[in-house]
MMTF fields as JSON, N, C-alpha, C and O atoms, coordinates in Angstrom:
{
  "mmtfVersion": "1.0.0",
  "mmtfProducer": "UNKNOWN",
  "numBonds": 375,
  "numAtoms": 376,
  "numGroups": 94,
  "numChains": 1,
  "numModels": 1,
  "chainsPerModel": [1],
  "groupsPerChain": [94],
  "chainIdList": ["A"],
  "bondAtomList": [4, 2, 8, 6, 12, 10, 16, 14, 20, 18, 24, 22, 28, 26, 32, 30, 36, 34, 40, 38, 44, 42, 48, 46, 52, 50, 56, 54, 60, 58, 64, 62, 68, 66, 72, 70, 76, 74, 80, 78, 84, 82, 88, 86, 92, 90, 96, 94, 100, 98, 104, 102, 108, 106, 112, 110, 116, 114, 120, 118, 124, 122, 128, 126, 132, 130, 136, 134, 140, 138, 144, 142, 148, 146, 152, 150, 156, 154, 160, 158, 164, 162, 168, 166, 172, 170, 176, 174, 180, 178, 184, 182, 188, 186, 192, 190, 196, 194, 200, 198, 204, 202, 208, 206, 212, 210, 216, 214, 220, 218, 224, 222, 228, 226, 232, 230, 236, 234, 240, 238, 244, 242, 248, 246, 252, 250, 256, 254, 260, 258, 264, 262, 268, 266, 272, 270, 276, 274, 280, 278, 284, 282, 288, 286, 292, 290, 296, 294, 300, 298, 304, 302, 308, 306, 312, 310, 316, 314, 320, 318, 324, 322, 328, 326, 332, 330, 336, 334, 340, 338, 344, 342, 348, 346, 352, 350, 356, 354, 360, 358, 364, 362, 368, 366, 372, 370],
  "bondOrderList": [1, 1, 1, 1, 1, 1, 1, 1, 1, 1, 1, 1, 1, 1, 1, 1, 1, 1, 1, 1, 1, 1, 1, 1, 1, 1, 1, 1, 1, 1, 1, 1, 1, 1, 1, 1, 1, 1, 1, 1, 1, 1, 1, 1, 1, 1, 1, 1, 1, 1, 1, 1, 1, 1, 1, 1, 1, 1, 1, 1, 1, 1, 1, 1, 1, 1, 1, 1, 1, 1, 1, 1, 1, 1, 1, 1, 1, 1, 1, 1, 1, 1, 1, 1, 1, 1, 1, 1, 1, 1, 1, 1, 1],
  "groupList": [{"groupName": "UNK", "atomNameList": ["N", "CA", "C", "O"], "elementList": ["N", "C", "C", "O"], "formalChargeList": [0, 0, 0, 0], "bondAtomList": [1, 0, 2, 1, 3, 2], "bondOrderList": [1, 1, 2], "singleLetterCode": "X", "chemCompType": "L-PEPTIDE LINKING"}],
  "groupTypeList": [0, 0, 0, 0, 0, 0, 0, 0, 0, 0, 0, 0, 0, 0, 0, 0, 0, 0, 0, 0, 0, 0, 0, 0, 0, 0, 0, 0, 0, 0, 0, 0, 0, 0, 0, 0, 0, 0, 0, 0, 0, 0, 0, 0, 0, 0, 0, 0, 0, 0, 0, 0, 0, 0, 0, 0, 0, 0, 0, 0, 0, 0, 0, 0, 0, 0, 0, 0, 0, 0, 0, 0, 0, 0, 0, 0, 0, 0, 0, 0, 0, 0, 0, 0, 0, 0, 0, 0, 0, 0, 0, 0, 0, 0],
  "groupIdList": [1, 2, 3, 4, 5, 6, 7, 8, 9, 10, 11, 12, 13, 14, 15, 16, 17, 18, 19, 20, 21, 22, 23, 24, 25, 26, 27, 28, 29, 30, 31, 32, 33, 34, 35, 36, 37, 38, 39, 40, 41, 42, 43, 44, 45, 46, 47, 48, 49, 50, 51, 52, 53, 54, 55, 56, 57, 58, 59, 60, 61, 62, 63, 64, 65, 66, 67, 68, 69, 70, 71, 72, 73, 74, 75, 76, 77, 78, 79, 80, 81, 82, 83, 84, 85, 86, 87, 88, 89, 90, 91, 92, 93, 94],
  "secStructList": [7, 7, 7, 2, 2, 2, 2, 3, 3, 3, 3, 7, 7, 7, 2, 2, 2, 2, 2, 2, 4, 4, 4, 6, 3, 3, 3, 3, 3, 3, 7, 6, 6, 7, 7, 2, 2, 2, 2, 2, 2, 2, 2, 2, 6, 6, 6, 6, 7, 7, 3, 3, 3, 3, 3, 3, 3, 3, 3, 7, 7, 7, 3, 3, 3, 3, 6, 6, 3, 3, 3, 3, 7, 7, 7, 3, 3, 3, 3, 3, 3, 3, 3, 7, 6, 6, 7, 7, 7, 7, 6, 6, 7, 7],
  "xCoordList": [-15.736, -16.552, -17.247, -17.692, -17.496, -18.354, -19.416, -19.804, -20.186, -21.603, -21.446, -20.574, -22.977, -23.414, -23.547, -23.383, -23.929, -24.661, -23.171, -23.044, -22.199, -20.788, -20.548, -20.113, -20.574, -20.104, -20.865, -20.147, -22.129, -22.821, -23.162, -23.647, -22.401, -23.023, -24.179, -25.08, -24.43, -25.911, -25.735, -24.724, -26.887, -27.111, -27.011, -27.146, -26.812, -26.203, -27.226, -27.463, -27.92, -29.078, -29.147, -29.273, -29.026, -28.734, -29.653, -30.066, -30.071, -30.364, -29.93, -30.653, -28.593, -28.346, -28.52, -28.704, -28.455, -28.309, -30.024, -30.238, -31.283, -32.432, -32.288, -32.56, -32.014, -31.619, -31.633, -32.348, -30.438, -30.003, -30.895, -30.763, -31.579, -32.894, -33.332, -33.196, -34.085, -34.529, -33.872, -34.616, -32.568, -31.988, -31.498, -30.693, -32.092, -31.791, -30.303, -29.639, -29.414, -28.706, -28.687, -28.931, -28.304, -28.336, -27.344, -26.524, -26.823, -25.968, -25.289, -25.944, -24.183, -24.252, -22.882, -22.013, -22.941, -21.441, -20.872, -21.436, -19.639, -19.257, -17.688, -16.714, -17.901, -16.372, -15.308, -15.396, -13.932, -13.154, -12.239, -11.359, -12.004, -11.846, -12.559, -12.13, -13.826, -14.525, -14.478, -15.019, -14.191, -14.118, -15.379, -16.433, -15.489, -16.679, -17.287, -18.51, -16.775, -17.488, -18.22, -19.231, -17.493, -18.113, -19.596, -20.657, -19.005, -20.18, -21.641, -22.78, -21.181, -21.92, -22.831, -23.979, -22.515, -22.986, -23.331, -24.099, -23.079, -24.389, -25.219, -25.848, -25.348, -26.57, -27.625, -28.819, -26.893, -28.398, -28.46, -29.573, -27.514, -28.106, -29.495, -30.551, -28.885, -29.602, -31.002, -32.139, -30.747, -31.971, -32.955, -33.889, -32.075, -32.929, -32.947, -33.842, -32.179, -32.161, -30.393, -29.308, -30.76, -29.155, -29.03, -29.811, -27.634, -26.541, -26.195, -26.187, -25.958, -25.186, -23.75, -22.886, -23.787, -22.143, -22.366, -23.475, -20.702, -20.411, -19.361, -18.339, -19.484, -19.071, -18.406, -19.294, -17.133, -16.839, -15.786, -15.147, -15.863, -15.048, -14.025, -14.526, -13.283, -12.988, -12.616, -12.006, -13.124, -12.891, -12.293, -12.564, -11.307, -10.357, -10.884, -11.406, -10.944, -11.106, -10.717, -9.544, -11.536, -11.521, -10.683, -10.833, -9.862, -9.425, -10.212, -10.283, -10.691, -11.555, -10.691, -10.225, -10.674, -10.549, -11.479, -12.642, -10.859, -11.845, -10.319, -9.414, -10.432, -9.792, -8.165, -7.927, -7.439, -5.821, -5.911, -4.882, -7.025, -6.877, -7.21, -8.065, -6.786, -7.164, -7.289, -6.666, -8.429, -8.464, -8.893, -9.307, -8.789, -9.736, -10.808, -10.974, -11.826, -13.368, -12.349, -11.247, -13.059, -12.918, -12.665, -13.278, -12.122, -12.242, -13.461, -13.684, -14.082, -14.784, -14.768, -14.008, -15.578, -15.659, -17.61, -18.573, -17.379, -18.621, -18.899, -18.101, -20.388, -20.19, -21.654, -22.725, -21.745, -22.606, -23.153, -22.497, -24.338, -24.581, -25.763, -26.597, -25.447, -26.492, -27.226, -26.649, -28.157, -29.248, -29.226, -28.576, -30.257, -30.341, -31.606, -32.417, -31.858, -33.132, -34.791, -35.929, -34.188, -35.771, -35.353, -36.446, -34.629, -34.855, -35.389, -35.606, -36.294, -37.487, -36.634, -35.7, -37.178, -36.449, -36.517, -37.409, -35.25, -35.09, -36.127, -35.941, -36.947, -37.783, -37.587, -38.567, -36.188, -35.483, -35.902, -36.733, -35.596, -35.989, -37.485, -37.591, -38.272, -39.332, -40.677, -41.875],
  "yCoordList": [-17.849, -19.043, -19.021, -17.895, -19.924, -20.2, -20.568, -21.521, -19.79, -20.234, -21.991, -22.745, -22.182, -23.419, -24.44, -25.655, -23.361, -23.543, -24.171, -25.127, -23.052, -23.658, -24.842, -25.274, -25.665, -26.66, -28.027, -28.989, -28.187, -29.125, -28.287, -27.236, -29.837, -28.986, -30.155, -29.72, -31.088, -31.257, -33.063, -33.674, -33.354, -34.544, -35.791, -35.598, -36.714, -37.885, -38.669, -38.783, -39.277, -40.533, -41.49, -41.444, -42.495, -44.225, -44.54, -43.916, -45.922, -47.412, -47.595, -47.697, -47.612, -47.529, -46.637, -46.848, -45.366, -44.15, -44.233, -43.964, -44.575, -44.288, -45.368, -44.816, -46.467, -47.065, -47.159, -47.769, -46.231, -45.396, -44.019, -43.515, -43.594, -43.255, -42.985, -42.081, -44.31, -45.312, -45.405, -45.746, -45.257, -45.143, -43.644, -43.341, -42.945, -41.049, -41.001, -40.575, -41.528, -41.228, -40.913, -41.662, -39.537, -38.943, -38.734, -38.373, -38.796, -38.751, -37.486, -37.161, -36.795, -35.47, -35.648, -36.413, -34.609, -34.416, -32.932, -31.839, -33.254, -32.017, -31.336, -31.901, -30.055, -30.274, -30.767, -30.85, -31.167, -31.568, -30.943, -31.783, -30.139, -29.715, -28.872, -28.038, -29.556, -29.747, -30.281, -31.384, -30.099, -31.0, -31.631, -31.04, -32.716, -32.965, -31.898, -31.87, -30.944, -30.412, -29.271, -28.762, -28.787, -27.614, -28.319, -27.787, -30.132, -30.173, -30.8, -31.045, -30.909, -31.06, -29.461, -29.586, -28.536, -26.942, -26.611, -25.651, -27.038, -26.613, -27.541, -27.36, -28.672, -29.451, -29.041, -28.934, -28.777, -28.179, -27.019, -26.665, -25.465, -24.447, -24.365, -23.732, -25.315, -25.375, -26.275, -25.972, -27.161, -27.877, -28.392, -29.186, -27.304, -27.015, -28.867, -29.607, -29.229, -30.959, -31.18, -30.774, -31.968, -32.223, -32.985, -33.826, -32.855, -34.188, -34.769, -34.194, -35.726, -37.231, -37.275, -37.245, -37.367, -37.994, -37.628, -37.399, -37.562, -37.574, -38.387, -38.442, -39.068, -40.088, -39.837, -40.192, -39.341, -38.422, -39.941, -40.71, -40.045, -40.564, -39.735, -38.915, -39.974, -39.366, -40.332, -41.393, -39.74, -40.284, -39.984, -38.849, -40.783, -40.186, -40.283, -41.36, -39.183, -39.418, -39.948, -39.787, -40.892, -41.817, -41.26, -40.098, -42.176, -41.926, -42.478, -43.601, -41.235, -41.709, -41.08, -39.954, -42.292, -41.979, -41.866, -42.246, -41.161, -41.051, -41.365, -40.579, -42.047, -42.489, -42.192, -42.539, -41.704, -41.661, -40.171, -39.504, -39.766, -38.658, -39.014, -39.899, -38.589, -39.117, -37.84, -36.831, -37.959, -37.21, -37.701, -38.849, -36.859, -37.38, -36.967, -35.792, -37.457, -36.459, -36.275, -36.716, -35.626, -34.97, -35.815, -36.865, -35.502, -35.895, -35.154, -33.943, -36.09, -35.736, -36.354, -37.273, -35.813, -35.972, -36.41, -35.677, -37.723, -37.944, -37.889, -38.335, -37.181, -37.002, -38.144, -37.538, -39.296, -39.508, -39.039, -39.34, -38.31, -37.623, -38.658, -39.379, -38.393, -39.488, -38.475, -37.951, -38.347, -37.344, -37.914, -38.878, -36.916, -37.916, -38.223, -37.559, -39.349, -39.834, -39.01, -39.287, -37.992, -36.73, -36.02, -35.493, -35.515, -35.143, -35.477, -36.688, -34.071, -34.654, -35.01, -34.325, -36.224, -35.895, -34.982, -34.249, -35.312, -33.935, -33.668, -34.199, -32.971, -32.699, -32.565, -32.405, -32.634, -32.529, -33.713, -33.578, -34.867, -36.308, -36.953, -37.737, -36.645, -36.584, -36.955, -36.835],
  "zCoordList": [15.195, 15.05, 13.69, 13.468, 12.671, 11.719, 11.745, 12.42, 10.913, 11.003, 10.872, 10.44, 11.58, 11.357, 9.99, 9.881, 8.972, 7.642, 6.629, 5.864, 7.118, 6.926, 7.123, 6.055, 7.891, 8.533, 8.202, 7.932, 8.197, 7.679, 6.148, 5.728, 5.575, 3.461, 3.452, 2.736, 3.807, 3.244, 4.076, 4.421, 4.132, 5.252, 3.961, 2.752, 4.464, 3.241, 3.709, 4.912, 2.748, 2.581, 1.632, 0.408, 2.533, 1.897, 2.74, 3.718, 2.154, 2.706, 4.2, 5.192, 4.109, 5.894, 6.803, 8.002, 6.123, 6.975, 7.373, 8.555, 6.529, 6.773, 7.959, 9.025, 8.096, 9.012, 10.377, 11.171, 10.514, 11.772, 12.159, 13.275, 11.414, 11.936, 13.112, 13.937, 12.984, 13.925, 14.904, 15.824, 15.328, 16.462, 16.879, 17.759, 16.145, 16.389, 16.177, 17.122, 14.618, 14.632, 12.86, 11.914, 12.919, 11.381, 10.913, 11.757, 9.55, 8.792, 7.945, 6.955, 8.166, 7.036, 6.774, 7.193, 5.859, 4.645, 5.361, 5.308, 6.008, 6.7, 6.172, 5.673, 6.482, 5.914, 6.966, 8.191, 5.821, 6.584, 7.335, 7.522, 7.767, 8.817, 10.21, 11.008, 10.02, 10.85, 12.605, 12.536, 13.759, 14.15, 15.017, 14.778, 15.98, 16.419, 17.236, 17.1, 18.103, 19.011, 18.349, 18.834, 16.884, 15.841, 15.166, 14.84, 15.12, 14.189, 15.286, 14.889, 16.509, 17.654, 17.855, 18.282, 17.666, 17.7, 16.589, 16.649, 15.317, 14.428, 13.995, 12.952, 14.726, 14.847, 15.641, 15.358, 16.909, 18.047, 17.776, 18.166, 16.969, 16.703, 15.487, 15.489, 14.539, 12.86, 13.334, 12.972, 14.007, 14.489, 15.477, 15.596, 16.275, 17.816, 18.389, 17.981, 19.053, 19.179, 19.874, 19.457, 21.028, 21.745, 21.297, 20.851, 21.298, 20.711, 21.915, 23.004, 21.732, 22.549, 22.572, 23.448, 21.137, 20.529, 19.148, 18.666, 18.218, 17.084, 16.672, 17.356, 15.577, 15.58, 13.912, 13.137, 13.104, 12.354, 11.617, 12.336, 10.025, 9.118, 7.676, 6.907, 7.642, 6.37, 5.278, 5.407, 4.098, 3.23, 2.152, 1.761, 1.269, -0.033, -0.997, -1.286, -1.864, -3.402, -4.066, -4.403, -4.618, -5.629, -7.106, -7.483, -7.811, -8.735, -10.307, -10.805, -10.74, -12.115, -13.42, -13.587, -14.282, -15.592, -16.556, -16.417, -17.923, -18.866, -20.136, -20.413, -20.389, -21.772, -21.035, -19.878, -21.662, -21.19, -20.248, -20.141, -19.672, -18.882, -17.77, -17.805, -16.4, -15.003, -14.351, -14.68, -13.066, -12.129, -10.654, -10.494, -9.659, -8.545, -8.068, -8.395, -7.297, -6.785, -5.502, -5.175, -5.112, -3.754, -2.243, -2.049, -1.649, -0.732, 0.568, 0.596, 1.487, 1.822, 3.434, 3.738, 4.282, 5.332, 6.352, 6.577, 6.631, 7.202, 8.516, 9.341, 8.961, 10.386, 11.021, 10.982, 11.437, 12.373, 13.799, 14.796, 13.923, 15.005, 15.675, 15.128, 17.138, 17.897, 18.941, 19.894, 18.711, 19.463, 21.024, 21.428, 21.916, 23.353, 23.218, 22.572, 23.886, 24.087, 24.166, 23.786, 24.819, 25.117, 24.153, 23.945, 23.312, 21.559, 21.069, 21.011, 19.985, 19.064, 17.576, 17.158, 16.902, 15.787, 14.419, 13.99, 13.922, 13.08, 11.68, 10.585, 11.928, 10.971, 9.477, 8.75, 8.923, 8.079, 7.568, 6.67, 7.847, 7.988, 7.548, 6.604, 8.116, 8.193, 6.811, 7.068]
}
Protein backbone atom coordinates (compact mmCIF):
# COMPACT_ATOMS: atom_id res chain seq x y z
CA UNK A 1 0.00 0.00 0.00
CA UNK A 2 1.28 3.71 -0.50
CA UNK A 3 1.44 6.19 1.71
CA UNK A 4 -1.27 8.68 1.73
CA UNK A 5 1.07 11.77 1.14
CA UNK A 6 1.83 9.85 -2.22
CA UNK A 7 -1.38 9.93 -3.55
CA UNK A 8 -2.83 13.36 -2.97
CA UNK A 9 0.14 15.97 -4.45
CA UNK A 10 -1.62 19.03 -3.39
CA UNK A 11 -5.48 20.18 -3.23
CA UNK A 12 -6.44 22.49 -6.36
CA UNK A 13 -8.17 25.99 -5.67
CA UNK A 14 -10.34 28.01 -7.99
CA UNK A 15 -13.35 30.11 -7.93
CA UNK A 16 -15.43 26.98 -8.27
CA UNK A 17 -13.72 24.63 -6.23
CA UNK A 18 -14.06 27.39 -3.17
CA UNK A 19 -17.53 26.90 -4.24
CA UNK A 20 -18.06 23.39 -3.57
CA UNK A 21 -16.89 24.03 -0.23
CA UNK A 22 -19.89 24.86 0.86
CA UNK A 23 -21.27 21.66 -0.01
CA UNK A 24 -18.24 19.55 1.78
CA UNK A 25 -16.88 18.79 -1.41
CA UNK A 26 -12.97 19.40 -1.92
CA UNK A 27 -10.84 19.40 -4.71
CA UNK A 28 -7.11 17.78 -5.18
CA UNK A 29 -4.45 16.96 -7.82
CA UNK A 30 -3.92 13.16 -7.53
CA UNK A 31 -1.86 10.98 -9.25
CA UNK A 32 -2.95 9.21 -12.10
CA UNK A 33 -3.02 6.13 -11.32
CA UNK A 34 -4.68 6.58 -8.43
CA UNK A 35 -7.81 4.94 -8.02
CA UNK A 36 -11.02 6.13 -6.06
CA UNK A 37 -11.02 3.80 -3.15
CA UNK A 38 -6.89 4.73 -2.60
CA UNK A 39 -7.80 8.28 -2.89
CA UNK A 40 -10.97 7.70 -0.57
CA UNK A 41 -8.12 6.30 2.27
CA UNK A 42 -5.77 9.00 2.19
CA UNK A 43 -8.31 11.51 2.69
CA UNK A 44 -9.75 10.07 6.02
CA UNK A 45 -6.11 8.86 7.04
CA UNK A 46 -4.29 12.58 6.20
CA UNK A 47 -7.43 14.31 7.50
CA UNK A 48 -9.17 12.46 10.01
CA UNK A 49 -12.89 13.10 8.06
CA UNK A 50 -15.28 10.30 6.15
CA UNK A 51 -15.75 10.27 2.76
CA UNK A 52 -19.08 9.82 0.98
CA UNK A 53 -17.97 9.53 -2.57
CA UNK A 54 -15.15 10.33 -5.11
CA UNK A 55 -15.82 11.65 -7.97
CA UNK A 56 -12.20 11.40 -10.21
CA UNK A 57 -11.37 13.30 -13.94
CA UNK A 58 -8.43 13.10 -16.08
CA UNK A 59 -6.94 15.39 -17.86
CA UNK A 60 -4.40 15.75 -21.11
CA UNK A 61 -1.61 17.88 -21.52
CA UNK A 62 -1.86 20.67 -23.25
CA UNK A 63 0.38 21.31 -26.19
CA UNK A 64 2.65 24.58 -25.80
CA UNK A 65 4.93 26.19 -28.12
CA UNK A 66 7.72 28.53 -27.99
CA UNK A 67 8.86 29.72 -31.45
CA UNK A 68 9.42 26.49 -33.91
CA UNK A 69 9.92 24.26 -30.70
CA UNK A 70 6.91 22.31 -29.13
CA UNK A 71 6.20 20.44 -26.04
CA UNK A 72 3.51 19.14 -23.68
CA UNK A 73 2.63 19.88 -19.70
CA UNK A 74 1.68 17.02 -18.11
CA UNK A 75 -0.99 15.22 -17.86
CA UNK A 76 -2.86 15.18 -14.77
CA UNK A 77 -5.51 13.71 -12.78
CA UNK A 78 -8.49 15.39 -10.68
CA UNK A 79 -10.14 13.97 -7.71
CA UNK A 80 -13.53 15.51 -6.24
CA UNK A 81 -14.15 14.21 -2.73
CA UNK A 82 -17.66 14.57 -0.98
CA UNK A 83 -17.43 14.27 2.83
CA UNK A 84 -20.61 12.88 4.98
CA UNK A 85 -22.75 15.12 6.52
CA UNK A 86 -21.46 14.60 10.49
CA UNK A 87 -17.79 15.40 9.10
CA UNK A 88 -15.97 18.31 10.37
CA UNK A 89 -14.53 20.27 7.64
CA UNK A 90 -11.13 20.10 6.43
CA UNK A 91 -9.05 22.44 8.27
CA UNK A 92 -6.73 22.68 5.39
CA UNK A 93 -9.45 24.92 3.93
CA UNK A 94 -10.10 27.01 6.48
Amino acid sequence: MRDPRDIIIRPLVTEKTNDLMAEKKYTFVVRRDANKVEIARAVESLFKVEVESVNTANYKGKLKRMGRFSGHQPSWKKAIVCLTAESKPIELFE
